[in-house]
C-alpha positions in Angstrom: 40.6 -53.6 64.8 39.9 -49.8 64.2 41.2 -48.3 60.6 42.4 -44.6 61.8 42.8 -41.6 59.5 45.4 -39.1 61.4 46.0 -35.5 60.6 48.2 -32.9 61.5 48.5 -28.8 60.5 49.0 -25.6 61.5 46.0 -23.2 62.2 46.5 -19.4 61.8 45.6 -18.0 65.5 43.4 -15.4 64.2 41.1 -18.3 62.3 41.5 -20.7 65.3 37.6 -19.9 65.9 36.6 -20.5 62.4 38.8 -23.5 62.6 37.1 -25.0 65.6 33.7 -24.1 63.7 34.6 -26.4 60.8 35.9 -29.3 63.0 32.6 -29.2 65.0 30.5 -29.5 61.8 33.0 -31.9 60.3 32.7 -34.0 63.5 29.3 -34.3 63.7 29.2 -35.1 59.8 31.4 -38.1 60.2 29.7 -39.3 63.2 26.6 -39.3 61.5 28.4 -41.5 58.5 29.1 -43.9 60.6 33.3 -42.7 62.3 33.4 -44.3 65.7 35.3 -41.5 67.0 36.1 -38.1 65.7 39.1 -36.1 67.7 40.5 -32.6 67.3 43.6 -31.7 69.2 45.3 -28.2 70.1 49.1 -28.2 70.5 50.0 -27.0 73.9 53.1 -28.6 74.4 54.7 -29.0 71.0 58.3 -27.7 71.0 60.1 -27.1 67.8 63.0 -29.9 67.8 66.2 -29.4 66.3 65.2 -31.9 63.3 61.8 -33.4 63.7 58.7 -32.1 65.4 55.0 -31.5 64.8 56.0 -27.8 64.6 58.3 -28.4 61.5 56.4 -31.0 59.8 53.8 -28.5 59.0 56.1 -25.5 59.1 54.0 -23.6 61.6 55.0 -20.0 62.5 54.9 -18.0 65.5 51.2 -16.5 64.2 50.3 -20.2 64.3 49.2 -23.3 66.7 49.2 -27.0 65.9 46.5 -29.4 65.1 46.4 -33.1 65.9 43.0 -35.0 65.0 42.1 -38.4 64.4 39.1 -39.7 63.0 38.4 -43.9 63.6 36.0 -45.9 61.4 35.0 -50.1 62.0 37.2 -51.3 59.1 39.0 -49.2 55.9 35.8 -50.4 54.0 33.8 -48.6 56.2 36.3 -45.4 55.9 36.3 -45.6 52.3 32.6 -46.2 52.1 32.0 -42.7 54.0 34.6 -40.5 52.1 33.4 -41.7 48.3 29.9 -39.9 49.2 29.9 -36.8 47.4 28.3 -34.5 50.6 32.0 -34.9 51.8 33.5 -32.5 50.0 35.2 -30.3 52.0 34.6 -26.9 52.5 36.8 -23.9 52.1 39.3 -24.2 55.0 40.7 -21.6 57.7 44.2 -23.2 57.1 46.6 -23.8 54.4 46.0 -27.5 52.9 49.2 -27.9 51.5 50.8 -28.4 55.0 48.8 -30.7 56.1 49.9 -33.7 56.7 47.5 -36.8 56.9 47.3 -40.6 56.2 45.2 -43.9 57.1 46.7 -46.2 59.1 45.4 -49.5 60.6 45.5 -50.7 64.2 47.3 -53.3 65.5 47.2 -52.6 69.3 44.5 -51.2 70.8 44.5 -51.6 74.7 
């Protein structure tokens, strides 16, 4: 089954473009490293809920729109593998990193 790396922030309209600039490079990067699937999301119907919600998990403001992406690799060897290599590295980001939320997480249905 697929190992899947998930994601989820809050994208400052006015850098939405630049934001969309870096996913497409990114996308192409971890294609080319071997990802079986690389997806970037924009919130369109993400209400902020009374306790929980995409919204508050990354605290996005008014100025802001949500991001849901997903990356999915063969195996978590095979994820690990591509994100030791150093041309990885991340460059600067249109976002604030320290609301994003992300994890890997392994499949166990997959219709």
């Amino acid at each position: 089954m697929p190992y899947v790396d998930g994601f989820v922030l809050a994208v400052p309209k006015a850098s939405l473009e630049a934001y969309k600039a870096v996913a497409a490079r990114a996308g192409r990067m971890w294609m080319a490293y071997g990802a079986l699937s690389y997806v970037e999301c924009l919130g369109e119907d993400v209400p902020y809920g009374e306790l929980t919600s995409f919204p508050r998990a990354v605290q996005a403001t008014d100025d802001e729109v949500v991001i849901f992406s997903w990356i999915t690799y063969r195996d978590r060897a095979s994820r690990d593998e591509i994100m030791a290599d150093e041309s990885m590295k991340s460059e600067e980001m249109p976002f604030d990193g320290k609301r994003m939320i992300f994890g890997g997480f392994e499949t166990f249905v997959d219709l």
